[in-house]
C-alpha positions as CSV (number, residue, x, y, z in Angstrom):
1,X,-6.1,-25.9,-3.1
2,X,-5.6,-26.9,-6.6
3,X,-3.1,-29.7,-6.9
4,X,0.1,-29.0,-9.5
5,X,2.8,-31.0,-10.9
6,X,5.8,-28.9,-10.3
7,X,5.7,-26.8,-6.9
8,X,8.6,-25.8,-4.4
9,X,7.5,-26.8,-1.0
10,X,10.4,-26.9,1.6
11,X,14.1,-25.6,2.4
12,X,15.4,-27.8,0.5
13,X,13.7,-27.9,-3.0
14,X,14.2,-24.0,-2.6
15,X,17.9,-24.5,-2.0
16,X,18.2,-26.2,-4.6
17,X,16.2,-23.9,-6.9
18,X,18.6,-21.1,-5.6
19,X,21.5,-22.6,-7.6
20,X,19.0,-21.8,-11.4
21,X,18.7,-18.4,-9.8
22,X,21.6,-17.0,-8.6
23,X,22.9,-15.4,-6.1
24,X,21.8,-11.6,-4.7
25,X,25.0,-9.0,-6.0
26,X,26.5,-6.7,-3.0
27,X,24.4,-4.1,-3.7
28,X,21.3,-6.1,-3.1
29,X,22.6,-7.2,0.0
30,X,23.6,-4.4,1.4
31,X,21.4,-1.7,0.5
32,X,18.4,-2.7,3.1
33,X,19.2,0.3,6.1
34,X,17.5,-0.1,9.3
35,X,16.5,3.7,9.6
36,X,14.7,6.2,8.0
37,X,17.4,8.8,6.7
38,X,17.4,12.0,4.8
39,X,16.8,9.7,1.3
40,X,14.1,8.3,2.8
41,X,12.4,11.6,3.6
42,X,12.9,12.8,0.6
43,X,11.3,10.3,-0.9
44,X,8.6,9.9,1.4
45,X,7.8,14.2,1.4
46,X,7.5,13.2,-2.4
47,X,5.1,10.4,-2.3
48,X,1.2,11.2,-2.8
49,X,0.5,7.0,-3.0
50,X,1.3,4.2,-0.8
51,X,0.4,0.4,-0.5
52,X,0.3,-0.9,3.2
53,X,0.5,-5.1,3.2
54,X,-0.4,-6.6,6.8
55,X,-1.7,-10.0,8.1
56,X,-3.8,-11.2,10.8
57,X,-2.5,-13.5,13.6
58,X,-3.3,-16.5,11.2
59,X,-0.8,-15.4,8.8
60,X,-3.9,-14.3,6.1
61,X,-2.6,-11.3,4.4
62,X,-4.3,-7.9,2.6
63,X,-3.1,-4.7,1.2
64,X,-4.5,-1.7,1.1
65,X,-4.1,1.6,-0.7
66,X,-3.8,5.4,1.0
67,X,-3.1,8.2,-0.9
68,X,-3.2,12.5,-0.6
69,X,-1.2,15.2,-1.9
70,X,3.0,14.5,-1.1
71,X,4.0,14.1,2.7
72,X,0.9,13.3,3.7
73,X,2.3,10.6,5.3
74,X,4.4,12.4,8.2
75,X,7.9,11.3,9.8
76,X,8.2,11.5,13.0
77,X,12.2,10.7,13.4
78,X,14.4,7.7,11.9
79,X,12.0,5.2,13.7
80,X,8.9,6.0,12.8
81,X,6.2,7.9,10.9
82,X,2.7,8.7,10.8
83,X,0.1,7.6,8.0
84,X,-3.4,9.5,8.6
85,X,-6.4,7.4,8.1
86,X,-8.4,9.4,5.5
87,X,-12.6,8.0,5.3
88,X,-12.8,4.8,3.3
89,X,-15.6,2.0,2.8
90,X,-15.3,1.2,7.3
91,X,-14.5,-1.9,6.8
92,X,-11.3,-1.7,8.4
93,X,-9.3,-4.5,7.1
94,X,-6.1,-3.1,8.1
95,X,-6.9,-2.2,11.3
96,X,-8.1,-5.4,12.5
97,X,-5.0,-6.8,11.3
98,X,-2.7,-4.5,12.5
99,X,-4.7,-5.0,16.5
100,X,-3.6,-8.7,16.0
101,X,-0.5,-9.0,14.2
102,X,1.3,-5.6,14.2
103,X,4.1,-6.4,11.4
104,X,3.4,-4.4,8.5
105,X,4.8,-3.7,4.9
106,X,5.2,-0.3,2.6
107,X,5.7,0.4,-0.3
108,X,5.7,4.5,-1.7
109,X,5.5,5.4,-5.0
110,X,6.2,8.5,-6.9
111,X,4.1,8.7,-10.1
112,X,6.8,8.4,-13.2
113,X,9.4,7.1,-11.0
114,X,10.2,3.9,-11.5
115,X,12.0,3.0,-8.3
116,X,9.7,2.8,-5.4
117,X,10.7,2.9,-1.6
118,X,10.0,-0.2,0.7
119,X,9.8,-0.4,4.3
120,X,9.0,-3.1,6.9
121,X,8.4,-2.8,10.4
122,X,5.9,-2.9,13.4
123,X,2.5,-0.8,13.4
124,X,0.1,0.4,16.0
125,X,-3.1,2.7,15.7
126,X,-2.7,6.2,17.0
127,X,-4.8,8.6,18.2
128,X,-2.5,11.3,19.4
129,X,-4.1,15.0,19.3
130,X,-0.8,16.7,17.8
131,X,-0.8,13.7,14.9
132,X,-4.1,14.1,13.6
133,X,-3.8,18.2,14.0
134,X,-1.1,18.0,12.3
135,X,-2.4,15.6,9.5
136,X,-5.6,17.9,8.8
137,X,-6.6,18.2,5.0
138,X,-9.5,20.2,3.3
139,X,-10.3,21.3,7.1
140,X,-10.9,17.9,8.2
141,X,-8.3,16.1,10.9
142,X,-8.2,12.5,10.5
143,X,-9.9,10.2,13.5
144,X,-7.2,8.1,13.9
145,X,-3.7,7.5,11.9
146,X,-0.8,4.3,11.7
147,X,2.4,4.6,13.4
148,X,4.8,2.2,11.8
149,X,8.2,2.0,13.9
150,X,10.3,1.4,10.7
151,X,13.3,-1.2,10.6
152,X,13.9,-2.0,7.1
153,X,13.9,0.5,4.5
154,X,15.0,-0.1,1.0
155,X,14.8,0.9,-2.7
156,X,13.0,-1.4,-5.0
157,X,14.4,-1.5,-8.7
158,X,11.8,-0.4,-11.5
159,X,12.2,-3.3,-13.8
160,X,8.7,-3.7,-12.6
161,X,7.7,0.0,-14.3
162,X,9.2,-0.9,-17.0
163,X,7.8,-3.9,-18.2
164,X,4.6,-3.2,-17.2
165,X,4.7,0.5,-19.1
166,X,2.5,1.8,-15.9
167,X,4.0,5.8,-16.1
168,X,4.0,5.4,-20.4
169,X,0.3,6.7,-21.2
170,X,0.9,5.3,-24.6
171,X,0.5,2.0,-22.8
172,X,-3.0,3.2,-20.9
173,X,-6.8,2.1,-21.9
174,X,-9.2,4.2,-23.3
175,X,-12.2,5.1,-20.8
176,X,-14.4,3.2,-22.9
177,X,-11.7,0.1,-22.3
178,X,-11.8,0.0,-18.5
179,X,-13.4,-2.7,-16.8
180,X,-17.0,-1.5,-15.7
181,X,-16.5,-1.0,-11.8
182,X,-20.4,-0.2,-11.1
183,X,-21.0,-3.7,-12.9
184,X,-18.4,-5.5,-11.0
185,X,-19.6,-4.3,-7.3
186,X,-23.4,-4.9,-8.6
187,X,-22.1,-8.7,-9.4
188,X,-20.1,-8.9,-6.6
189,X,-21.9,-7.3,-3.6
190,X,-25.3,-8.9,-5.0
191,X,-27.2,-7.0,-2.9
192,X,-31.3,-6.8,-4.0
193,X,-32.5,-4.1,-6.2
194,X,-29.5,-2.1,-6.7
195,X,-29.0,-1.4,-10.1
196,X,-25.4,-0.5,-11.6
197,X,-26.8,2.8,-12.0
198,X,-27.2,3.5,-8.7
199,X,-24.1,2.6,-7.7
200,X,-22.6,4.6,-10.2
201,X,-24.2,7.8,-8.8
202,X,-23.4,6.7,-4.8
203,X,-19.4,6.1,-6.2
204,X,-19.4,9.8,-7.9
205,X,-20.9,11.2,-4.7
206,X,-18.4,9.7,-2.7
207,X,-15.7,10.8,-4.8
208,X,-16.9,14.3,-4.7
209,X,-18.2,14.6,-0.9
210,X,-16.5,12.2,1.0
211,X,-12.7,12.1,0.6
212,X,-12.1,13.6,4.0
């Protein structure tokens, strides 16, 4: 890793960091429950997006993306709910981790909201019949789903939103602006005689064919 002049490395030097910083007020404190209650639900009923963060058992970490219309993500009482595994790229990055390291972090999101919903707890991959009936969309069922047992739940402020300006479409890039994703997996994947244009057709068929 790249060395540099200035880092905070142990208890310590963080302790002593905390003092610049401040303390946490009450509210901030207190306002992690260790259930999912009716808020929660709410919430949750009115999330179409989620990101889930998990590790393998060497601590190396990735997060991932799910998304479908509000409550797809189901719960299944204050302890735990049920995220359907919708068809993706099969590499299963979560998964894997999940198998060896079952800790796991969420955070929901409701498009203009500000304020997001986080929640920490323990996962497992689930297979139960009545899940994945349940979880059907566009006359597909899911092969498999996430059970997270939940024991931290907690809203997140949206000083994040609004600094950013991600809800403000004032603030958003014209098409012609984007980055050019063909280009980048092209560059990336580097993979013989595949052309951006190509991949641009396989990504539109996918969109199109392949969501459930």
């Amino acid at each position: 890793m790249k060395k540099f002049t200035h880092t905070i490395t142990t208890q310590e030097e963080f302790l002593a960091f905390r003092e610049e910083i401040g303390q946490p007020s009450e509210r901030a404190r207190n306002k992690v429950i260790h259930h999912i209650d009716e808020h929660c639900r709410t919430f949750i009923s009115k999330s179409p997006f989620l990101t889930v963060a998990t590790a393998n058992s060497n601590g190396e970490c990735d997060v991932s993306p799910r998304g479908d219309a509000p409550g797809f993500v189901k719960v299944i009482d204050d302890h735990h709910l049920f995220i359907p595994e919708r068809p993706g790229n099969k590499r299963m990055d979560s998964i894997h981790n999940i198998i060896s390291n079952p800790h796991i972090g969420l955070i929901f999101f409701i498009p203009s909201l500000g304020e997001t919903l986080r929640m920490n707890g323990k996962a497992l991959i689930c297979r139960d019949a009545e899940l994945l009936s349940n979880s059907k969309a566009n006359e597909k069922t899911p092969l498999f789903g996430i059970v997270v047992e939940v024991n931290e739940c907690y809203i997140h402020c949206a000083k994040a939103f609004i600094r950013s300006g991600l809800w403000n479409p004032e603030s958003w890039l014209q098409n012609e602006e984007h980055p050019k994703i063909s280009k980048i997996l092209a560059d990336h994947a580097n993979i013989q005689n595949t052309t951006t244009e190509q991949i641009e057709k396989d990504l539109r068929i996918s969109y199109v064919e392949r969501l459930y």
